[in-house]
N, C-alpha and C positions, 0 to 999 in steps of 0.2 A: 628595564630602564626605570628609576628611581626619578619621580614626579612628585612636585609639589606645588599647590594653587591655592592660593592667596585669596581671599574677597572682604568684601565688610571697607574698606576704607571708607573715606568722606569729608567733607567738613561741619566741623561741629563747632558751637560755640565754646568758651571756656567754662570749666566748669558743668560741661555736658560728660556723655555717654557714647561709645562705641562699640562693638565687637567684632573683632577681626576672625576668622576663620581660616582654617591651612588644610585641606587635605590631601592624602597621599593615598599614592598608587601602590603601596606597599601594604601593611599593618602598622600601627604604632609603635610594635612589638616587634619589628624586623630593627628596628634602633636603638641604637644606648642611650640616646634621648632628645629631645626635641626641642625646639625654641621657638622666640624673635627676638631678629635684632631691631635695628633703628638706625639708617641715616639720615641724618638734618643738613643740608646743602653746605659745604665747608666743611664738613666735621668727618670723623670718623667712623663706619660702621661701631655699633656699639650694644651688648647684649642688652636686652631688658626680662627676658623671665626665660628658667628653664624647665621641664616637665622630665624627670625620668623613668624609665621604665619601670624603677622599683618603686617609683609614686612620689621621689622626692621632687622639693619646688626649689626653686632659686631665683630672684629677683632682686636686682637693679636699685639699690639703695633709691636712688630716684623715683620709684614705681610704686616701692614700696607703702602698702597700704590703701595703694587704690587701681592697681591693675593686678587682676587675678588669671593664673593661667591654668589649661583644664584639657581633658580629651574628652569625646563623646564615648558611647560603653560599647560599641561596636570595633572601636579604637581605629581608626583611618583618618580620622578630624580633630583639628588640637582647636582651641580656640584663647583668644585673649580679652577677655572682658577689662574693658577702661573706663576708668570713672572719677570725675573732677577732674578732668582734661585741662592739662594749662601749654599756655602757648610755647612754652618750649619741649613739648611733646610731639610737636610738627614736626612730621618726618616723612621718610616711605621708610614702611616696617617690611621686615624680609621672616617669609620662615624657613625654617633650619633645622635639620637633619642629621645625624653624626653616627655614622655606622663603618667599622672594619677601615680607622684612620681617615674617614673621607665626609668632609662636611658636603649636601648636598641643601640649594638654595632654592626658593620661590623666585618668582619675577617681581613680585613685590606687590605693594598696595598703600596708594600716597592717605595719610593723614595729616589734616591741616585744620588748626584750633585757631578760629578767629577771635578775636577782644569784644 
């Protein structure tokens, strides 16, 4: 069974710092590639950065520049470094899994950027 746990949320002020962490019960290397998303109360799940297996990144016009995403070298734990947090970044961030057509989800981990 395909597991994945979330930690690191919190609240931060604007213009702070976070890191979120995601590990899995798998390898990082059992996936075509890894994520988080982001929903904000009303809104849509919505991607913010991808990691793939062959190393490439993908991010979230919106993230761009100041949220970096990465694995540890043992490869089980992706992480999301945030930085200059602004209040519409408040969400609960999900991570994300995508292997043999099947997206597989965290339970999540709320962040919230107060003014």
């Amino acid at each position: 069974q395909v597991q994945l746990v979330e930690s690191g949320g919190g609240l931060v002020q604007a213009g702070g710092s976070l890191r979120l962490s995601c590990t899995t019960s798998r390898s990082f290397f059992y996936f075509t590639h890894m994520g988080w998303y982001r929903q904000a109360p009303g809104k849509q799940r919505e991607l913010v950065a991808q990691i793939f297996s062959g190393g490439s990144l993908n991010y979230a016009d919106s993230v761009k520049g100041r949220f970096t995403i990465s694995r540890d070298t043992i490869g089980s734990t992706i992480f999301l470094q945030m930085s200059s947090l602004k209040l519409e970044d408040t969400a609960v961030y999900y991570c994300n899994g995508y292997y043999s057509l099947r997206d597989y989800w965290g339970q999540g981990t709320q962040v919230t950027v107060s003014s």
